[in-house]
C-alpha positions as CSV (number, residue, x, y, z in Angstrom):
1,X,18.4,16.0,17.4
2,X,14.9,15.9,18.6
3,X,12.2,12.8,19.2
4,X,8.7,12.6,16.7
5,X,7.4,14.4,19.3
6,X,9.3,17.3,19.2
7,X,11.5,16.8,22.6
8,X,14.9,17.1,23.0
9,X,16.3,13.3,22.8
10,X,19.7,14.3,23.3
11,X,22.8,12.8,25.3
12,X,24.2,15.1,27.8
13,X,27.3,15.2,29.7
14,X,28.0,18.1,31.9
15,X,31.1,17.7,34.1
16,X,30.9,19.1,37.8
17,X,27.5,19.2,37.0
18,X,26.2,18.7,40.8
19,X,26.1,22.1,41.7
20,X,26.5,25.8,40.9
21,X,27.3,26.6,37.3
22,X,27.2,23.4,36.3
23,X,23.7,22.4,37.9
24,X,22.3,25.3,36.3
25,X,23.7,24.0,32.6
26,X,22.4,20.5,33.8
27,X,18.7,22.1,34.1
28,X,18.7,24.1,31.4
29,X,19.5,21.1,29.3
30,X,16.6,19.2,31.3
31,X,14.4,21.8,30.4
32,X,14.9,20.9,26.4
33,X,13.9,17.2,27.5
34,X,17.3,16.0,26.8
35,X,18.9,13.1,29.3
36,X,21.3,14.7,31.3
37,X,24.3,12.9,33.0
38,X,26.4,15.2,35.7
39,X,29.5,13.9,37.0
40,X,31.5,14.6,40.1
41,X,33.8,12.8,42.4
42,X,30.7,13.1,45.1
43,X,27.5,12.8,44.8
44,X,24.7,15.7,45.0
45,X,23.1,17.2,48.0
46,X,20.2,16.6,46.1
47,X,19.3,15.8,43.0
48,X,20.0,18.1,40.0
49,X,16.3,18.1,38.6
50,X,13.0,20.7,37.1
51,X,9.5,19.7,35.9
52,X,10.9,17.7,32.8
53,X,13.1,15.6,34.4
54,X,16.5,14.4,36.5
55,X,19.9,14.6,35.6
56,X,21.4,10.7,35.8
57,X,24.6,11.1,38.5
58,X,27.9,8.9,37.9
59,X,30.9,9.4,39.9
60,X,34.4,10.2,38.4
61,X,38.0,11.9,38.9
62,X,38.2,13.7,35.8
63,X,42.1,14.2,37.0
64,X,42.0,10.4,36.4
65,X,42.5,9.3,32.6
66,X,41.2,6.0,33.1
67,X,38.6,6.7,35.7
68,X,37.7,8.9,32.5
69,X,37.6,6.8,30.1
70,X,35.4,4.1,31.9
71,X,32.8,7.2,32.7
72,X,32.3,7.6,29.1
73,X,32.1,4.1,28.2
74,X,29.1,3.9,31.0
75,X,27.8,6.6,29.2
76,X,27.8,5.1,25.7
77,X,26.4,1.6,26.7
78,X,23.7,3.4,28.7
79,X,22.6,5.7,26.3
80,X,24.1,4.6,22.6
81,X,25.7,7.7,21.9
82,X,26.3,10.9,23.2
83,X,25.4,14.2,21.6
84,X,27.1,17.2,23.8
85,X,29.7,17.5,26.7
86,X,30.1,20.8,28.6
87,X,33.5,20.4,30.2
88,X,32.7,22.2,33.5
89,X,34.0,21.0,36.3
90,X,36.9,23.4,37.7
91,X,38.0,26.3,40.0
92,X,40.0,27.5,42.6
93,X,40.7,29.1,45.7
94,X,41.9,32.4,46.0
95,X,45.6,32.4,46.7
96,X,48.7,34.5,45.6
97,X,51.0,33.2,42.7
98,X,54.0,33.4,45.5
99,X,52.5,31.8,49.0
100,X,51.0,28.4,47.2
101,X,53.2,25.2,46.5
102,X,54.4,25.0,43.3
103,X,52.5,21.3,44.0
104,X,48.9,22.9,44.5
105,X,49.3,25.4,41.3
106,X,49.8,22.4,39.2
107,X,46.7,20.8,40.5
108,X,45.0,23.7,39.6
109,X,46.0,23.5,36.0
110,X,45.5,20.2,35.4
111,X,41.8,20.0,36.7
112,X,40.8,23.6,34.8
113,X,42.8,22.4,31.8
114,X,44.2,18.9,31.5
115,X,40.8,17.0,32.5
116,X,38.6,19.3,30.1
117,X,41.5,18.0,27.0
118,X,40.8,14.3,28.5
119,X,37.3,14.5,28.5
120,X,36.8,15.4,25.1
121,X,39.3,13.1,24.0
122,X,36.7,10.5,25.4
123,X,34.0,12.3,24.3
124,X,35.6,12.6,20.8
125,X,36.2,8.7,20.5
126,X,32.4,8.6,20.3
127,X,31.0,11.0,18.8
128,X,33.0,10.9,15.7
129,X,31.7,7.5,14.8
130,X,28.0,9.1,15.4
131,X,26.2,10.8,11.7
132,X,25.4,13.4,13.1
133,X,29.2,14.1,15.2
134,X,28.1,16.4,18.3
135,X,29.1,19.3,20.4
136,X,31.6,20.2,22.8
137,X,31.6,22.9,25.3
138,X,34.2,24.5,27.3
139,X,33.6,26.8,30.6
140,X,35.9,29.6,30.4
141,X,36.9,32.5,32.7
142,X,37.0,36.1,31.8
143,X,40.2,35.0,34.1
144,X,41.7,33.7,31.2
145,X,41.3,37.4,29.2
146,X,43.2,39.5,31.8
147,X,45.9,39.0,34.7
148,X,44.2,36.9,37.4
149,X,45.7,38.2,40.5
150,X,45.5,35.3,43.2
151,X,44.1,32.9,40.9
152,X,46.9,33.1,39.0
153,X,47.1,29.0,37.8
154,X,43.0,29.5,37.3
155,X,43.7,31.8,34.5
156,X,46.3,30.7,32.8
157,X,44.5,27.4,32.4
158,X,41.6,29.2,31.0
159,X,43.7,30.8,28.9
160,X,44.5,27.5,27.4
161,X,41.5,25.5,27.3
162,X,40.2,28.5,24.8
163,X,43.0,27.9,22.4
164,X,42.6,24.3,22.9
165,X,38.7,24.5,22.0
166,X,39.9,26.6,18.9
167,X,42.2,23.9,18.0
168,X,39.3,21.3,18.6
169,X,37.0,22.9,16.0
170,X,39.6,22.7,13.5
171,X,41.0,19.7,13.9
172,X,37.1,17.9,14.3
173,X,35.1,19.7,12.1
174,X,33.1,19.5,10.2
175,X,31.1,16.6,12.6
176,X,32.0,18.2,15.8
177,X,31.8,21.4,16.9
178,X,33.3,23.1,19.6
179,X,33.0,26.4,21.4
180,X,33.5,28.1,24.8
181,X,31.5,30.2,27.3
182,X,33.9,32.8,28.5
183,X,32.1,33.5,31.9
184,X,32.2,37.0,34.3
185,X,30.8,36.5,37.8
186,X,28.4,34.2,38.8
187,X,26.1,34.0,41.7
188,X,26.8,30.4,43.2
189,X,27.8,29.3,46.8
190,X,31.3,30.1,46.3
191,X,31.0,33.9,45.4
192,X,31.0,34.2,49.1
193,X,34.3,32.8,49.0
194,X,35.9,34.8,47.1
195,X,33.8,38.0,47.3
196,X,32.9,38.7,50.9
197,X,29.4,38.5,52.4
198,X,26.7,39.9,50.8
199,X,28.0,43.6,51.3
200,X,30.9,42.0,49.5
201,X,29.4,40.6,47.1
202,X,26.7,43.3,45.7
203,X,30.0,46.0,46.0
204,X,31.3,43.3,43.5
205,X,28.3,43.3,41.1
206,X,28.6,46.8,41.0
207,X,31.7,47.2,39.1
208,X,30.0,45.0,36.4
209,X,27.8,46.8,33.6
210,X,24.8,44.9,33.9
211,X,24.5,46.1,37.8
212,X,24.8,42.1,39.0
213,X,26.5,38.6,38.7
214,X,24.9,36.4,36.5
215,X,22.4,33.3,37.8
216,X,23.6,30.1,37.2
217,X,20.2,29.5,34.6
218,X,21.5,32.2,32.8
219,X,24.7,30.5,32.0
220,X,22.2,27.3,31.1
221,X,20.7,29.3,28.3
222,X,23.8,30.1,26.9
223,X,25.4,26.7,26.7
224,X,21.5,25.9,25.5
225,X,22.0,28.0,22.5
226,X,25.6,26.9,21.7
227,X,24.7,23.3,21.2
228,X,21.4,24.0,19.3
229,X,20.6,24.1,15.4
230,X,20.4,27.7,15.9
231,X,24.5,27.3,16.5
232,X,25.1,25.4,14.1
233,X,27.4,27.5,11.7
234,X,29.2,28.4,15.3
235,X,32.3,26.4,16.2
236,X,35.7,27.9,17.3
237,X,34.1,30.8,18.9
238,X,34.4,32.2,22.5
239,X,31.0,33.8,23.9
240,X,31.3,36.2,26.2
241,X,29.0,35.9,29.0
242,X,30.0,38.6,31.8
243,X,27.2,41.2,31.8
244,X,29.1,43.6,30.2
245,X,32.7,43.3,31.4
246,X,34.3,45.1,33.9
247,X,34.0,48.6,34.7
248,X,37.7,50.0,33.9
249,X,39.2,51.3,37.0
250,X,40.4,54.6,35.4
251,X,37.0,55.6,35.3
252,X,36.7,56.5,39.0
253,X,39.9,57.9,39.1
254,X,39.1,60.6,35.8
255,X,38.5,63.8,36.2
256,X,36.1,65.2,33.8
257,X,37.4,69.0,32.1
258,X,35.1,71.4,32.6
């Protein structure tokens, strides 16, 4: 909803919001005039902020239901209500299916999978009692499309949480709607990570259509759009955010007849 004078008034929550992907949703939101909350279990380097405004910063365990719970209750006696909640926070290192404990795998899928279901359930509690319901956004993972060699628990739970956001929109609507950005790669700290150094990376952006990995602002607008009026007759829906894909691999090894 917006204020008489035409800004952005509303509540929103963006989980792992302190950095990266999540910073980048955080300012884009800002940048509407909305009030932002981000959420982590530490605190930001610095605060997540642009011309219009900073992001308000509570800690939480979204791996811990009650912690969970008591964030969002925070958030409803600060604010009254609360109008969207990006779920996030997530990730994972890169490891093969068959050299982690089975212990560390399962952490992986419950952060990526179980905490996104617990925060909307909190989430959910208030904004069905609100006349104008709200939104509810997943982060997903082109991981979750295709086999996810060495992130193998990553994928899987992204599989998931895009049936669970399917499920969401039916079982909430018509108040609440709820969607997912299905993300390729993104230019954060971690790319290095997992991709290499910068060699590393840009060979990496070059298998993607769109010639490099998205900017973390780029993934703002999206989420942006998804909870806007524009969006409004969206719910259930994955948006694919990847630049294009991936380049399939057959293509290099084709040989084209003369």
């Amino acid at each position: 909803m917006s204020g008489t004078d035409g800004a952005d008034d509303r509540v929103v929550v963006v989980t792992g919001g302190t950095r990266g992907i999540g910073a980048g949703i955080a300012r884009a939101f800002l940048d509407t005039g909305a009030r932002v909350v981000v959420c982590a279990r530490r605190p930001p380097d610095r605060p997540v902020a642009t011309d219009r405004g900073s992001a308000r910063f509570l800690p939480v365990d979204l791996r811990d239901a009650e912690g969970v719970r008591i964030f969002f209750t925070q958030v409803e006696e600060a604010y009254g209500r609360l109008d969207v909640l990006v779920n996030n926070a997530g990730g994972t290192p890169f490891q093969r299916l068959g050299e982690g404990a089975d212990e560390r795998h399962a952490r992986i899928l419950g952060l990526n999978l179980t905490a996104p279901l617990t925060a909307s359930l909190a989430a959910y509690r208030i904004m069905r009692r609100q006349a104008e319901g709200g939104c509810v956004l997943m982060t997903g993972s082109v991981s979750g499309t295709r086999p996810s060699p060495g992130t193998a628990a990553y994928g899987a739970a992204k599989a998931g949480l895009e049936n669970l956001a399917r499920t969401m929109a039916v079982e909430w609507a018509p108040a609440i709607r709820v969607n997912t950005l299905v993300l390729g790669m993104v230019r954060t700290a971690a790319a290095h990570a997992h991709y290499g150094d910068e060699a590393g990376v840009a060979a990496v952006a070059r298998t993607v259509p769109a010639g490099r990995l998205a900017e973390p602002d780029e993934i703002g607008a999206a989420a942006v759009f998804l909870a806007s009026a524009d969006a409004s007759y969206i719910t259930g829906a994955s948006l694919l955010v990847h630049g294009g894909g991936e380049r399939p691999a057959f293509l290099d090894g084709a040989t084209r007849c003369p």
